[in-house]
GUDRENTOR-645284 format. One record per residue (C-alpha): residue number from 1; residue in three letters; x, y, z. Coordinates in steps of 0.5 Angstrom, whole numbers, plus 500, padded with zeros to 3 digits. Layout:
% GUDRENTOR-645284
num / residu / X / Y / Z
NUM / ALA / X / Y / Z
...
***
This chain:
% GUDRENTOR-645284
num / residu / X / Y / Z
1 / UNK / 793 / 323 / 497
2 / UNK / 787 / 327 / 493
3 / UNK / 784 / 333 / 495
4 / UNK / 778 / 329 / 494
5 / UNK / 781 / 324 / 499
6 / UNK / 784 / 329 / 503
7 / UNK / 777 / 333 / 503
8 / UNK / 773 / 325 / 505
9 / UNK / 778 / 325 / 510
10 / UNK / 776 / 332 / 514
11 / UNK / 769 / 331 / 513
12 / UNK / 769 / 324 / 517
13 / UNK / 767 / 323 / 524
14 / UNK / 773 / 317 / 525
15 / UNK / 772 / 313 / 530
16 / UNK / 777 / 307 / 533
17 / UNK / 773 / 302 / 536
18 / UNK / 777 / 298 / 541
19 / UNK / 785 / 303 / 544
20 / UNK / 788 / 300 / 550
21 / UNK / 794 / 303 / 552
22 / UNK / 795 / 311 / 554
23 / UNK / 801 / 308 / 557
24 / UNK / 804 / 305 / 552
25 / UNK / 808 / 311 / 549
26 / UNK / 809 / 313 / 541
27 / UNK / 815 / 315 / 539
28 / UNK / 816 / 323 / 538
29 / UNK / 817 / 325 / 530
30 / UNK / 821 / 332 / 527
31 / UNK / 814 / 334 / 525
32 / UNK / 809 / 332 / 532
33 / UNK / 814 / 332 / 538
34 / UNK / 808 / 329 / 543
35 / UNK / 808 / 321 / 545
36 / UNK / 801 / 321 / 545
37 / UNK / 794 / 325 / 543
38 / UNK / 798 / 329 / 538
39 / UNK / 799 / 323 / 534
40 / UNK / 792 / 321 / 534
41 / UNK / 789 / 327 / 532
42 / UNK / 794 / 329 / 526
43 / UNK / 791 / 322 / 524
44 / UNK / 784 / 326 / 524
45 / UNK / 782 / 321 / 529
46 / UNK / 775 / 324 / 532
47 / UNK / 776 / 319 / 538
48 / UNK / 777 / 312 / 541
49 / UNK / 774 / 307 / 544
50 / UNK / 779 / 307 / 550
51 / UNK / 779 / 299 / 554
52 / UNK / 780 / 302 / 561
53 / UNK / 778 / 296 / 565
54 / UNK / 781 / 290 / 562
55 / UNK / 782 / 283 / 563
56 / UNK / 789 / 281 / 561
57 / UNK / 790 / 283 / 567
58 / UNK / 785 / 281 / 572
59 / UNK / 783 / 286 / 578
60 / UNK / 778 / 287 / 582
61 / UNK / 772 / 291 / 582
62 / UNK / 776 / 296 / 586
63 / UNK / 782 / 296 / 583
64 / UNK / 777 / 297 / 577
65 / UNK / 775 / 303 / 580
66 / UNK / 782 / 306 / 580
67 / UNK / 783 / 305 / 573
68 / UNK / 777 / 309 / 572
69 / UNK / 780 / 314 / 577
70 / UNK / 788 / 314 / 573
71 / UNK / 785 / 314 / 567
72 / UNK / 780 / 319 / 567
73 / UNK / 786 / 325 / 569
74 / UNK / 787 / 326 / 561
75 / UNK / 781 / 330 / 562
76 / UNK / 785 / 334 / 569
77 / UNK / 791 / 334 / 565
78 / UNK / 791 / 335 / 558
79 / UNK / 782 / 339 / 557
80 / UNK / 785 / 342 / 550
81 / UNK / 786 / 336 / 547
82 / UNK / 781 / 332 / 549
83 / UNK / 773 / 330 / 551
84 / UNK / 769 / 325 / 555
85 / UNK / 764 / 321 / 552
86 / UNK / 758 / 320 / 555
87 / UNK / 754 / 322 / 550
88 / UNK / 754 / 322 / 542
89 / UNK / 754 / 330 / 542
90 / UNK / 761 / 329 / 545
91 / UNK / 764 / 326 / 539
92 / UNK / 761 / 332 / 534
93 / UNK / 763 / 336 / 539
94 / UNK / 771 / 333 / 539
95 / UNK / 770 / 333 / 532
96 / UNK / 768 / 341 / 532
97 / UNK / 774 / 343 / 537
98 / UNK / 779 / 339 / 534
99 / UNK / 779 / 335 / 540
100 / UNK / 780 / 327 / 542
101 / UNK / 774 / 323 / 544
102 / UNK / 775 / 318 / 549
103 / UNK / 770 / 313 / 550
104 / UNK / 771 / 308 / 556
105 / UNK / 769 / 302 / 555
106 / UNK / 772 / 295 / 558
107 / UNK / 775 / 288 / 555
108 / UNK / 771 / 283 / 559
109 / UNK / 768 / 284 / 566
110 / UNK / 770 / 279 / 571
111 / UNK / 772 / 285 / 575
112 / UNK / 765 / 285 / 577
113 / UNK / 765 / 278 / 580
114 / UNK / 757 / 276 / 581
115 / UNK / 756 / 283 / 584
116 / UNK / 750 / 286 / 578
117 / UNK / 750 / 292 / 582
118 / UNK / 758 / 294 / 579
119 / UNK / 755 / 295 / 572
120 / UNK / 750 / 301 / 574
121 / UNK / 757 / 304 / 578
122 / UNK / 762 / 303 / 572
123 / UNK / 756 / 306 / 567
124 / UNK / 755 / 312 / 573
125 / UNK / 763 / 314 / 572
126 / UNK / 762 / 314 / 564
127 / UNK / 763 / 307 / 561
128 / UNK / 759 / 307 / 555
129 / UNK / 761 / 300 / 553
130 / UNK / 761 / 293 / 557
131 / UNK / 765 / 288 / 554
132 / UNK / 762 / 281 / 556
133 / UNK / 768 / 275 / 556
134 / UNK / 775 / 276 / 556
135 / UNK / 779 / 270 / 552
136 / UNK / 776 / 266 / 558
137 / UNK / 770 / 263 / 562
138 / UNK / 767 / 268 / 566
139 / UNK / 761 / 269 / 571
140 / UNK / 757 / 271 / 564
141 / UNK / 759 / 265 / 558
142 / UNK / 765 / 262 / 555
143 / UNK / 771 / 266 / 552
144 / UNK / 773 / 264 / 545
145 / UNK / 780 / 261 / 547
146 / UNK / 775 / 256 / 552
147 / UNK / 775 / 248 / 550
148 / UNK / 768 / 247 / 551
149 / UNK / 764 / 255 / 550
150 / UNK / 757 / 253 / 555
151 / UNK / 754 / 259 / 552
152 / UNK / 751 / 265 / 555
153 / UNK / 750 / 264 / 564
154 / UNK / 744 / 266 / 568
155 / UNK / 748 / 272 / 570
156 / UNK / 751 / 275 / 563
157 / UNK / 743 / 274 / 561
158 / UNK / 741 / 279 / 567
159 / UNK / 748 / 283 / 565
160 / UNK / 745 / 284 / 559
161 / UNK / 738 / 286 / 561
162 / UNK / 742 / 291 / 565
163 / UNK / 746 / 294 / 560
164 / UNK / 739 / 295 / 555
165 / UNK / 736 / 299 / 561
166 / UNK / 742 / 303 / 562
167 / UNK / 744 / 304 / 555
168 / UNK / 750 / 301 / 555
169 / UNK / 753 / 297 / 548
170 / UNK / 754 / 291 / 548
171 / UNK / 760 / 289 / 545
172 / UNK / 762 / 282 / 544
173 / UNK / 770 / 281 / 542
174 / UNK / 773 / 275 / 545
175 / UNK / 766 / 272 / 546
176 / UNK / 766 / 264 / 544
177 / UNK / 762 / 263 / 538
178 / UNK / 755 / 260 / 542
179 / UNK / 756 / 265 / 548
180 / UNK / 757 / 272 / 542
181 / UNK / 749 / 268 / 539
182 / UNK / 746 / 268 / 545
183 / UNK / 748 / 273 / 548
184 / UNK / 745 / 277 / 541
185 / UNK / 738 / 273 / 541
186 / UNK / 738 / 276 / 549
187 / UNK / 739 / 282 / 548
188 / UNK / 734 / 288 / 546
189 / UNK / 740 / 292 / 543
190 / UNK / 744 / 292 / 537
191 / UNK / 750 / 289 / 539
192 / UNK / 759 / 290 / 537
193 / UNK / 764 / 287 / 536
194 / UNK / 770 / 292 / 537
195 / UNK / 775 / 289 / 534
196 / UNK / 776 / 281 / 530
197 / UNK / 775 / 280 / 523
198 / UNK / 773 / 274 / 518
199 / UNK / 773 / 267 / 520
200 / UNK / 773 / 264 / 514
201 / UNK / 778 / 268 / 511
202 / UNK / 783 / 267 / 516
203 / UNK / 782 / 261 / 521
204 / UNK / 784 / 265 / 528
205 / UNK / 780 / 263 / 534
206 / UNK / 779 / 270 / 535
207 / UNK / 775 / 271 / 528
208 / UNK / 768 / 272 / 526
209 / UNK / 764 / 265 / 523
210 / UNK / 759 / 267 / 518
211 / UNK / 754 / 265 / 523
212 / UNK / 756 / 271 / 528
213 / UNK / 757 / 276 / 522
214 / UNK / 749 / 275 / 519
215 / UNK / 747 / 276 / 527
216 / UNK / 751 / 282 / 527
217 / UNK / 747 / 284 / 521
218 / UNK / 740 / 282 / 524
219 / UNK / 742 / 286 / 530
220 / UNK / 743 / 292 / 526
221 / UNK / 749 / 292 / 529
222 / UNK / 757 / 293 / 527
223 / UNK / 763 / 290 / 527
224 / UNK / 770 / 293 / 527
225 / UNK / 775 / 289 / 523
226 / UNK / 781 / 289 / 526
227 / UNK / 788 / 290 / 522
228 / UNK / 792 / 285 / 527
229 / UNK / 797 / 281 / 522
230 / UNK / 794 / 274 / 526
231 / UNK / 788 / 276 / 524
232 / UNK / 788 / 277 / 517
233 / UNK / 796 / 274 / 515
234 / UNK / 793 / 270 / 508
235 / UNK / 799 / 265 / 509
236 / UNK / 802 / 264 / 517
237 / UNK / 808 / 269 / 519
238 / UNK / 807 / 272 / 512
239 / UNK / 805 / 280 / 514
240 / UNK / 800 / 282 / 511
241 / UNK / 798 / 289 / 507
242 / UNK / 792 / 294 / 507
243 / UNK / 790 / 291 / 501
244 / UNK / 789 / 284 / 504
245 / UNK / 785 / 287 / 510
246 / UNK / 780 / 290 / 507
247 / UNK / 778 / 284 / 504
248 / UNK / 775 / 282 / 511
249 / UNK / 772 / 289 / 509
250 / UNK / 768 / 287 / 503
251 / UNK / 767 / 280 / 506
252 / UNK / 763 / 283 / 511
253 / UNK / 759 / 288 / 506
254 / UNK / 758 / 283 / 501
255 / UNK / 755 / 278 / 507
256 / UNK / 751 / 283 / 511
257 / UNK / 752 / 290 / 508
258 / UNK / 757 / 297 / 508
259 / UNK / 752 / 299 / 514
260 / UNK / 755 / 295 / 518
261 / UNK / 762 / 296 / 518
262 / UNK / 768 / 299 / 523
263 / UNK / 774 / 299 / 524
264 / UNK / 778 / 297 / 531
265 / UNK / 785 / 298 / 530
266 / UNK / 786 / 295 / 538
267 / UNK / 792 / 299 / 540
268 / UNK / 798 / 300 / 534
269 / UNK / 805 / 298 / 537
270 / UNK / 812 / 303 / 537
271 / UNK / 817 / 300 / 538
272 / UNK / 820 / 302 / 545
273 / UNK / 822 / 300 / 552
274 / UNK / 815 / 300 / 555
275 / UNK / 812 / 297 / 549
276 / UNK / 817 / 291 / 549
277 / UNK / 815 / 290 / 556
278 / UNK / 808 / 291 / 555
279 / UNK / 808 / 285 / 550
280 / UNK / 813 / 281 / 554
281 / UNK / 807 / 281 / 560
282 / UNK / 802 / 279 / 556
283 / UNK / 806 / 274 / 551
284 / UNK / 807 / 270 / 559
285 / UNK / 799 / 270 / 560
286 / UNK / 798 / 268 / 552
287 / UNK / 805 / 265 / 549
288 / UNK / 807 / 266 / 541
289 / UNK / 800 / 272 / 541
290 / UNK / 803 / 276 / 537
291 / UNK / 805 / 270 / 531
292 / UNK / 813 / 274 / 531
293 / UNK / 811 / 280 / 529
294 / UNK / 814 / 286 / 532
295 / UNK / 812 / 291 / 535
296 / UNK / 813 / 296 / 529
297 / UNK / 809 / 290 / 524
298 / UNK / 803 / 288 / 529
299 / UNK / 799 / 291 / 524
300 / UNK / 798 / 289 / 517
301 / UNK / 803 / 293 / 512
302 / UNK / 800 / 300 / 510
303 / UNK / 794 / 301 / 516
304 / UNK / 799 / 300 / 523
305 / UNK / 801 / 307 / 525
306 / UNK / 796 / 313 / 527
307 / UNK / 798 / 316 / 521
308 / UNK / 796 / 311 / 517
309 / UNK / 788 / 313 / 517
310 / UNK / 788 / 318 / 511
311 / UNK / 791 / 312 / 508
312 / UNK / 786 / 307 / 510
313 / UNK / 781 / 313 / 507
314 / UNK / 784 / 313 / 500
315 / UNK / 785 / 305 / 500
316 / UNK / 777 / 305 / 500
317 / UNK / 776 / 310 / 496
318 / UNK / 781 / 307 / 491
319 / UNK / 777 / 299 / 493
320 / UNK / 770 / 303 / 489
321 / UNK / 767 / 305 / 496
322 / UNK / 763 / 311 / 495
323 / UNK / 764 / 317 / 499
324 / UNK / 758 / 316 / 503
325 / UNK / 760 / 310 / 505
326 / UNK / 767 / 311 / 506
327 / UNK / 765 / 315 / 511
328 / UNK / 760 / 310 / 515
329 / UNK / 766 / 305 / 515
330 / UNK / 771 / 311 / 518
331 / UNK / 766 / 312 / 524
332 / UNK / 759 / 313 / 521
333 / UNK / 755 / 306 / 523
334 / UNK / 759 / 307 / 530
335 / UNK / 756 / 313 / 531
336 / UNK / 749 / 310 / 529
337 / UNK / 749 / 304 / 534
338 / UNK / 751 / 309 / 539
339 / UNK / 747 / 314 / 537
340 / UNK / 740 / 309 / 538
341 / UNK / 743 / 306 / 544
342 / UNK / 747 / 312 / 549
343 / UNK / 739 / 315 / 550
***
């Protein structure tokens, strides 16, 4: 790596847009003997956006409190090593201090049932970002994975209003394609998607249409292009490089600009005993999820360990990016919706 890429690196704010699993250990090396926070730092990640509440494994809107609760004793346990965010001098002061930040945010929210009033509880105790739909039909609209998507509820239009008035981002991965619109058009706000990628040049359900990615630039929103191997593989069990990730990259640049592009990494994989059963759970709620890729080949080939940040600078840089634009990829127009939102 160049000085100069060392030096871009250094100076960016870097922001994952979706993480999941402070349970899912990563495996010590010589050099960092941790299994966690340690390896995400020496990866000169500023921070991340932490998936607490998750509908993969459905809870209730209690269970959903003591996820908050177990989650938030990172900030007991380790307060050398990592910050709460709750607002975006958080993450400049992660930044400042070496520090990781930790934003919580949910993946889908049927966890509140049709009870509005757990959206202004969850925001209460530090939930920054609402996740409208999981895979499925909820209380809110369609999920990607439904046969029929019916579009944005009643209720999801009310939660949304919520969402604006509390300034809580509004992110739309696993949305379907007609309830990701109208949710768009309801809401005040820009909105994300925290981790998908290009429909067009890889057909996974979880993608973006053409359509969805102009309204996100209409929105003056950003998505997080995500490295999944299933979302990006150009030919299928095949595993894809970095080189052909960043084509979602430039596709969503050329299409609606640099301005809004980030990255969601969701959870890079070590292989381990509490990985493999982590996969193994979820493969029985969505069997062949992961396509046949291992837990060490999750991600595309070049960009799917924590180390591989400042790779993932240097491929931008090498791709024509420029410095200042690189920077906003990295975590710059994250920064900027949550900045506009988190008032």
């Amino acid at each position: 790596m160049t000085r100069d890429t060392k030096a871009v690196h250094n100076e960016s704010i870097v922001i994952d847009g979706s993480f999941t699993h402070f349970d899912l250990p990563i495996t010590p090396t010589r050099d960092i003997p941790d299994m966690m926070l340690d390896h995400i730092l020496a990866g000169g990640v500023t921070a991340v956006v932490h998936s607490v509440i998750a509908d993969p494994s459905p809870m209730t809107a209690e269970e959903a409190l003591m996820e908050l609760h177990k989650n938030s004793l990172v900030f007991d346990a380790f307060p050398d090593k990592t910050i709460q965010v709750r607002r975006v001098s958080d993450i400049e002061a992660a930044k400042a201090q070496n520090k990781l930040g930790i934003v919580f945010s949910t993946q889908g929210l049927a966890s509140i049932g049709t009870n509005m009033r757990y959206i202004w509880v969850f925001h209460c105790l530090g939930v920054k970002i609402m996740q409208l739909t999981y895979n499925e039909q909820s209380a809110l609209g369609s999920g990607c994975r439904e046969p029929v998507d019916s579009g944005l509820t009643r209720f999801g239009q009310q939660a949304i209003e919520n969402m604006n008035d509390l300034g809580i981002v509004l992110d739309l991965s696993h949305c379907g394609v007609k309830t990701s619109l109208d949710a768009m058009k309801h809401s005040r706000d820009p909105v994300i998607f925290s981790h998908a990628a290009v429909r067009r040049l890889n057909s996974h359900v979880r993608n973006l249409t053409d359509d969805q990615i102009k309204a996100v630039g209409e929105k003056g929103g950003v998505i997080g292009l995500c490295p999944h191997c299933i979302f990006v593989e150009k030919a299928r069990g095949t595993r894809p490089t970095i080189a052909d990730y960043l084509e979602h990259v430039d596709y969503v640049a050329n299409l609606i600009g640099i301005d809004h592009v980030g990255i969601g990494t969701d959870n890079f994989h070590y292989d381990n005993y509490y990985t493999r059963l982590a996969r193994a759970s979820f493969e029985r709620t969505y069997p062949g999820f992961f396509g046949g890729y291992t837990a060490e080949e999750k991600h595309a080939l070049g960009f799917s360990k924590w180390s591989d940040w400042p790779i993932l600078t240097e491929a931008l840089l090498s791709r024509g990016y420029s410095e200042s634009d690189t920077k906003k990829v990295l975590g710059g127009n994250f920064l900027r919706v949550f900045r506009q939102i988190w008032r």
